[in-house]
N, CA, C and O of each residue as an XYZ file, in Angstrom:
272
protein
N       9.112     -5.421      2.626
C       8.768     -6.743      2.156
C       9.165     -6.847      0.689
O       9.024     -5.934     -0.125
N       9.691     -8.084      0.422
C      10.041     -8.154     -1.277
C       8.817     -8.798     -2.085
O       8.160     -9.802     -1.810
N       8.712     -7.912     -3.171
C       7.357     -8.504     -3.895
C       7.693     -8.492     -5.348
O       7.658     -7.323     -5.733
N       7.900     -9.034     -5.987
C       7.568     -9.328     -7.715
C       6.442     -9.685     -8.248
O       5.603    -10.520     -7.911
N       6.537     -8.736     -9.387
C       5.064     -9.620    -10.452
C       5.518     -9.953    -11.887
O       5.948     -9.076    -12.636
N       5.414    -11.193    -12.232
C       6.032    -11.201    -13.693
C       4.316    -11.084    -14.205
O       3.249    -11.559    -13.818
N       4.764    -10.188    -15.263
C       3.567     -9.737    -16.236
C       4.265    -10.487    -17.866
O       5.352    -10.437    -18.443
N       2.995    -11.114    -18.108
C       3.302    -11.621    -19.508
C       2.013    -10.761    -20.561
O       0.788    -10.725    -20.447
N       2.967    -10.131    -21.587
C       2.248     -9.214    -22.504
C       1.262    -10.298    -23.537
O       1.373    -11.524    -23.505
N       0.384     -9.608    -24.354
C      -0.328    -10.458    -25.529
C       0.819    -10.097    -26.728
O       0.261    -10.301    -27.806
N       2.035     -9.696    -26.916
C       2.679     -9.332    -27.653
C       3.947    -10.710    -27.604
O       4.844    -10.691    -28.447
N       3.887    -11.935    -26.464
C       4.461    -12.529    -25.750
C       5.558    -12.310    -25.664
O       6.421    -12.947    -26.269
N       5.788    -11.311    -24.854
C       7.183    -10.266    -23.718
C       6.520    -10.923    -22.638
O       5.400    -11.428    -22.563
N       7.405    -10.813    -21.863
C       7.362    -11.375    -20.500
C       8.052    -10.093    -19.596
O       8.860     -9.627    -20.399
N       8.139     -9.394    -18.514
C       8.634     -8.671    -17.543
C       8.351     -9.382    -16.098
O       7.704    -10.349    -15.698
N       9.180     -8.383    -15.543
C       9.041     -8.447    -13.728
C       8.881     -7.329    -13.608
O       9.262     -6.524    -14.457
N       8.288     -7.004    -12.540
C       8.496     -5.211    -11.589
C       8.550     -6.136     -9.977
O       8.012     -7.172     -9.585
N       9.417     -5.214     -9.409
C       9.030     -5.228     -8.244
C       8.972     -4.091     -7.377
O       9.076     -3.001     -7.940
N       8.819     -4.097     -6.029
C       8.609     -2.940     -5.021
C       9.349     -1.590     -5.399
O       8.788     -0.508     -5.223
N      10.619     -1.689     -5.919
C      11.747     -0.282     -6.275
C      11.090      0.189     -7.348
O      11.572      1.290     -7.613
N      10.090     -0.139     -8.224
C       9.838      0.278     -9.685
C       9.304      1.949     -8.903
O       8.830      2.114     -7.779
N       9.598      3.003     -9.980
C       9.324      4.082     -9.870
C       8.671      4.936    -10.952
O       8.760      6.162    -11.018
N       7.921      4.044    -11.898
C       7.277      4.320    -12.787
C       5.953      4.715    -12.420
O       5.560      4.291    -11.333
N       4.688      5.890    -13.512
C       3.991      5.933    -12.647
C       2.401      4.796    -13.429
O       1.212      4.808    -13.110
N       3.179      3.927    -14.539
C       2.127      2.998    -14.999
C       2.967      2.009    -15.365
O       4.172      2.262    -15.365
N       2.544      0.806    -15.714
C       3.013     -0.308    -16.182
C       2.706     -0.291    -17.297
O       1.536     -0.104    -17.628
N       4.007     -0.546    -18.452
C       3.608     -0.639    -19.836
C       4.940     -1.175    -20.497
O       6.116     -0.818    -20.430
N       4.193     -2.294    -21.235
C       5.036     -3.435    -21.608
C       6.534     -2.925    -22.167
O       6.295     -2.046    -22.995
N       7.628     -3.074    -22.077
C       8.903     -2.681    -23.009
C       9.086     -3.201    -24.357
O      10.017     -2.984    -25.132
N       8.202     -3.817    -24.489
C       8.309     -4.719    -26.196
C       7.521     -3.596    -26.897
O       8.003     -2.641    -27.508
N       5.592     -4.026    -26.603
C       4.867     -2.911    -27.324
C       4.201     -1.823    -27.194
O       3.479     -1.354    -28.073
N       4.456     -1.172    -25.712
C       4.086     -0.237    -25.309
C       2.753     -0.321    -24.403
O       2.497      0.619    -23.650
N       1.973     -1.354    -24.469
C       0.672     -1.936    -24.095
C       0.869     -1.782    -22.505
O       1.710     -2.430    -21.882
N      -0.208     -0.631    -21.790
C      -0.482     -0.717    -20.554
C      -0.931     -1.472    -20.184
O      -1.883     -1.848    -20.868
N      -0.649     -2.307    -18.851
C      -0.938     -3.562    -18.006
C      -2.415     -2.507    -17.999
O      -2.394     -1.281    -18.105
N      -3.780     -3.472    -17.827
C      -5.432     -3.032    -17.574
C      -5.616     -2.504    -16.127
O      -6.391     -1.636    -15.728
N      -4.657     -3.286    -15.401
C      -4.736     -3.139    -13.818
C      -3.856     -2.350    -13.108
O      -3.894     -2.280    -11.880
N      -2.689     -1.463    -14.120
C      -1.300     -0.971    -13.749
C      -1.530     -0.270    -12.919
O      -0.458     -0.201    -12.317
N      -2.678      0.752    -12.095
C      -2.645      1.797    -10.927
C      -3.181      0.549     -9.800
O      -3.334      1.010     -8.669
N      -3.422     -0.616     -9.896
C      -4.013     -1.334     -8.390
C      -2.520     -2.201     -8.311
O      -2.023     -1.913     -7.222
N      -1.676     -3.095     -9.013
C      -0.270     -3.053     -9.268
C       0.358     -2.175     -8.477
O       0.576     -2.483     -7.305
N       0.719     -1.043     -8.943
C       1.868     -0.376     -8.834
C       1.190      0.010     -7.184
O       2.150     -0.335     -6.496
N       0.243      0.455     -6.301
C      -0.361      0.787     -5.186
C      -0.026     -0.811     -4.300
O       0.438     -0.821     -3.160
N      -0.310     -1.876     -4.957
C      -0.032     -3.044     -3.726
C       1.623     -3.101     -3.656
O       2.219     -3.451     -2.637
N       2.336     -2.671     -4.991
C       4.229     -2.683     -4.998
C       4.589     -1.667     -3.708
O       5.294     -2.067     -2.781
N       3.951     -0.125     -3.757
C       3.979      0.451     -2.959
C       3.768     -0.181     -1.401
O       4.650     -0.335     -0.557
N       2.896     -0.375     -1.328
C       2.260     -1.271     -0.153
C       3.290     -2.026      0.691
O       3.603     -1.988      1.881
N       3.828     -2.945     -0.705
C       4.392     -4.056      0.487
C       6.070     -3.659      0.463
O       6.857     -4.277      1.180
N       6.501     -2.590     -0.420
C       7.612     -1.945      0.029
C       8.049     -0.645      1.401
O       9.113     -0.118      1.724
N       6.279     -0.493      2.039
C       6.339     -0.475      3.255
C       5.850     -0.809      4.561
O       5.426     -0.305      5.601
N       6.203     -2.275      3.814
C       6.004     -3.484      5.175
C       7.676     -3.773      5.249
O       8.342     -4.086      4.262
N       8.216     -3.603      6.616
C       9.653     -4.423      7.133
C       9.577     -5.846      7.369
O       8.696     -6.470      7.962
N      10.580     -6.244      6.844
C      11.023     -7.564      6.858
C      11.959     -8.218      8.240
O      13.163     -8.437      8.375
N      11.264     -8.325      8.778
C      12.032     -8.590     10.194
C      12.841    -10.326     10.030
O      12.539    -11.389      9.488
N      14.141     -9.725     10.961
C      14.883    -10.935     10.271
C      15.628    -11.704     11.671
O      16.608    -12.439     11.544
N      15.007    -11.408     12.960
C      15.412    -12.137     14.154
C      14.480    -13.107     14.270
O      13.422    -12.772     13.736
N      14.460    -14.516     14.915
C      13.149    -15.235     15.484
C      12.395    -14.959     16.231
O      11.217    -15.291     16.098
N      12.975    -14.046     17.570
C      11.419    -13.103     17.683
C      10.927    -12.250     17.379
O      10.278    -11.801     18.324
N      10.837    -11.719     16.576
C       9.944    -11.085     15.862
C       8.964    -12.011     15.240
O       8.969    -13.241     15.205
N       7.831    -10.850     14.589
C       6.840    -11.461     13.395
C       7.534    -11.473     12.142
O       8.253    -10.558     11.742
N       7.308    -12.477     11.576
C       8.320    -12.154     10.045
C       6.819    -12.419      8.797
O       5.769    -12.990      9.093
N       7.129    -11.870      7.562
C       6.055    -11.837      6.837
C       6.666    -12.366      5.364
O       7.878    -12.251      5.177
N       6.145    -12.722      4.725
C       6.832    -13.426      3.580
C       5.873    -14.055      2.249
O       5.219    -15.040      2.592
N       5.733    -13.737      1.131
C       5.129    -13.740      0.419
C       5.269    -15.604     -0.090
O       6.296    -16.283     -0.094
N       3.936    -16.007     -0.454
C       4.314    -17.254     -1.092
C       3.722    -17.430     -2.513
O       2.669    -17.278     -3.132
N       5.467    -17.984     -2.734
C       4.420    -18.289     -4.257
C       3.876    -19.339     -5.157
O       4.383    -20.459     -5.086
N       3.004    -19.144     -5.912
C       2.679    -19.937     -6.162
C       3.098    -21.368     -7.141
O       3.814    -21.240     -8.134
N       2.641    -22.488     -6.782
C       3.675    -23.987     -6.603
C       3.821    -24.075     -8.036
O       4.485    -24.984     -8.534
């Protein structure tokens, strides 16, 4: 499943991670500042990089929505 999170720092940096990140915390590239939540993050990236994305009509297909 494809998942992104844009994280906006208090340093105002802005990032993305998504499912491929192989880091083992989140921490900003501007000031070094660990995301508060970076081990429940990086465990749901895990997560939904092993959910399959099924791509026939019968199948179940799963798909993240975002928000409007």
């Amino acid at each position: 499943m494809w998942l992104r999170f844009k994280i906006s720092c208090a340093c105002q940096c802005s990032y993305s991670i998504g499912e491929n990140i192989s880091l083992d915390k989140i921490v900003c590239p501007n000031c070094g500042l660990e995301h508060p939540h970076s081990e429940k993050l990086l465990s749901i990236l895990k997560t939904a990089d092993s959910i399959i994305d099924y791509g026939s009509d019968d199948d179940v297909q799963t798909s993240v929505i975002p928000l409007p």
